[in-house]
TIVEX-833986 format. One record per residue: residue in one letter; z negated, y, x negated of N, C-alpha, C in turn. Coordinates in pm, whole numbers, plus 32768, in hexadecimal, padded with zeros to 4 digits. Layout:
N
AZYXZYXZYX;...
END
This chain:
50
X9563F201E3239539F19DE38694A1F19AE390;X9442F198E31C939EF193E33A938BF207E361;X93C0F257E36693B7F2E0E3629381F2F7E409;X93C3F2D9E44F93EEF2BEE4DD9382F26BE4FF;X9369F1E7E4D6930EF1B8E4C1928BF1B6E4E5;X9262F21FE45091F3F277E47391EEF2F1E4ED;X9265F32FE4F89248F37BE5749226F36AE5D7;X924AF2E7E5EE923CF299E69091D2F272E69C;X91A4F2A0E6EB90EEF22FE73390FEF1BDE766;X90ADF163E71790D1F0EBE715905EF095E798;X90B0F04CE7E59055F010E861904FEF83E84E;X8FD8EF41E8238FD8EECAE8148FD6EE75E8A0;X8F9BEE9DE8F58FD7EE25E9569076EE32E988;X90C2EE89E9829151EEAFE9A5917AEE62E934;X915EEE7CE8AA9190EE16E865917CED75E86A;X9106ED41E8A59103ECB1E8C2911FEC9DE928;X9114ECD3E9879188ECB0EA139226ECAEE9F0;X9249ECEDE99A92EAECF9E95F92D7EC61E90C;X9291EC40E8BC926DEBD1E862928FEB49E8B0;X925FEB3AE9459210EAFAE9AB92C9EADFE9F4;X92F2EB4EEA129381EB22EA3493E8EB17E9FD;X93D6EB11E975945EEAFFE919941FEA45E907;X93A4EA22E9189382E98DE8F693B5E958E953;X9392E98BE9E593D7E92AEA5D9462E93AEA61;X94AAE9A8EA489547E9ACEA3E9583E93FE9CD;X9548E93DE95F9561E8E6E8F79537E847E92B;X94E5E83EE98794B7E7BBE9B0952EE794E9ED;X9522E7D6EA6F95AEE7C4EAAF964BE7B6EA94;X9650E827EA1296E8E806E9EE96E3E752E996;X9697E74EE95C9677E6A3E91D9678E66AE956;X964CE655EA199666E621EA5A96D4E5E1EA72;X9739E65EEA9997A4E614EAC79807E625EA50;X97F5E63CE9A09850E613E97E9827E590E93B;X97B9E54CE97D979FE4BEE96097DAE473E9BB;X97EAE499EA3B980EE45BEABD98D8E485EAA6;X98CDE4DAEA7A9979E4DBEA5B99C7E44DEA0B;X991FE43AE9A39968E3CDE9379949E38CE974;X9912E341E9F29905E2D8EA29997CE2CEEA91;X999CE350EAAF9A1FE34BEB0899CFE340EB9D;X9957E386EBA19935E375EC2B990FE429EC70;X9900E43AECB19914E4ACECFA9881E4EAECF9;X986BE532ECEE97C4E57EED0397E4E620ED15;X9793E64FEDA397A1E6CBEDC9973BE718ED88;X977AE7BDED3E9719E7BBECD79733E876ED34;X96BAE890ED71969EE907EDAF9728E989ED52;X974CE9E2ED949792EA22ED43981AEA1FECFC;X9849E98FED1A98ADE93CECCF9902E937ED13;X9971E93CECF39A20E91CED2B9A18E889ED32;X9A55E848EDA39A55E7B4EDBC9AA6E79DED31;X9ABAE719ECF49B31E701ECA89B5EE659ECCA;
END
């Protein structure tokens, strides 16, 4: 696995833009599974109605 690792050229802004949308995806999923426990509805880009 480091092995690979090291082979790969590593791009630091590709990695904080990846950083940057796993925070807003994680924002968002907290969103609405806060709004789930409230039992109220929130449209969350990407998301299956429920």
């Amino acid at each position: 696995m480091l092995s690979h690792l090291e082979e790969t050229e590593w791009d630091p802004d590709s990695y904080a833009v990846g950083l940057v949308r796993l925070r807003d995806e994680l924002h968002e999923a907290t969103r609405a599974l806060a709004a789930a426990r409230r039992g109220t509805k929130v449209l969350v880009p990407g998301a299956k109605a429920f």
